[in-house]
C-alpha positions in Angstrom: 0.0 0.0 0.0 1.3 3.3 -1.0 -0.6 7.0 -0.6 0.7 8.7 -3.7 -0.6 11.9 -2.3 -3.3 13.3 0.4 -5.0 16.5 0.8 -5.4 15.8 4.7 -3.9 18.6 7.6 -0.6 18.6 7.8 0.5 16.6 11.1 -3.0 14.7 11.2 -4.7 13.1 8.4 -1.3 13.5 6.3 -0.1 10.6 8.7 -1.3 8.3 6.1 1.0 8.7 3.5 4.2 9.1 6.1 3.3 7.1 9.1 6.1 4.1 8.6 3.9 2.4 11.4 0.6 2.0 9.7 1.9 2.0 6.1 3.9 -1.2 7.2 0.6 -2.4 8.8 -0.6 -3.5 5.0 2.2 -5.8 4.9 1.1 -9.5 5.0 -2.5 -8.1 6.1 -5.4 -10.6 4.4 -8.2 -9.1 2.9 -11.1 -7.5 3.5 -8.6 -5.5 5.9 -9.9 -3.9 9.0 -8.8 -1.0 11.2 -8.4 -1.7 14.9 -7.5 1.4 17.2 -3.7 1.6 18.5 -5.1 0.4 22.2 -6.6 -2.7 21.0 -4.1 -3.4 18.5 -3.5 -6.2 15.7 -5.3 -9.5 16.8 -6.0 -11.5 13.5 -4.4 -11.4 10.3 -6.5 -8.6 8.5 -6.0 -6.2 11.5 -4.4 -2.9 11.1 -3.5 -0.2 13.4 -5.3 2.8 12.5 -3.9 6.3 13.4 -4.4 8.4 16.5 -6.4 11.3 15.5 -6.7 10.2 11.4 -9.3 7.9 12.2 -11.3 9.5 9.2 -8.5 8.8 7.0 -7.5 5.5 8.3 -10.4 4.2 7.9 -10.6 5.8 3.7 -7.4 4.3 2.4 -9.1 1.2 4.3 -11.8 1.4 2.6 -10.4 2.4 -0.7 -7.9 -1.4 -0.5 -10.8 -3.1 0.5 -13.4 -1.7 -2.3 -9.9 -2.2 -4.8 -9.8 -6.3 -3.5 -13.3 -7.1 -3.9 -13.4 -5.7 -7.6 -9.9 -7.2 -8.5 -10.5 -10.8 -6.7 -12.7 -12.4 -8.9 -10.8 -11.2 -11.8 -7.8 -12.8 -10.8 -9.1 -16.2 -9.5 -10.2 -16.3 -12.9 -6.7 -15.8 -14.3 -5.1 -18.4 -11.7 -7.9 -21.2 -12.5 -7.0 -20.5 -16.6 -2.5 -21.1 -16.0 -3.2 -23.8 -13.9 -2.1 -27.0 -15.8 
């Protein structure tokens, strides 16, 4: 996951394209991903640590990977059932 650019407050919402934290959060995360606040923390595999006072945010580019996963999915379980031999 990469935030390309934001139009967010600077020190707040802007966390989401600089935050090392939760941009590493994506990493290894199964789908549909879901944001769990930093006290609670990651529990299962598709948990990611939103950011303190970005919730807003946090929860968009969520959004955005999940609604981008469950219009690409089918499309490429297709393409893996055609190369497999």
């Amino acid at each position: 996951m990469k935030v390309i650019s934001d139009k967010e407050t600077p020190g707040l919402g802007n966390k989401i394209e600089s935050d090392s934290a939760f941009v590493n959060g994506f990493v290894g995360a199964a789908a549909p991903v879901a944001g769990v606040k930093k006290d609670r923390g990651k529990s299962g595999p598709n948990d990611v640590v939103m950011i303190t006072g970005a919730t807003i945010s946090s929860r968009a580019v969520i959004r955005v990977i999940d609604d981008a996963i469950a219009r690409w999915q089918p499309l490429l379980d297709a393409y893996r059932e055609e190369k497999k031999p």
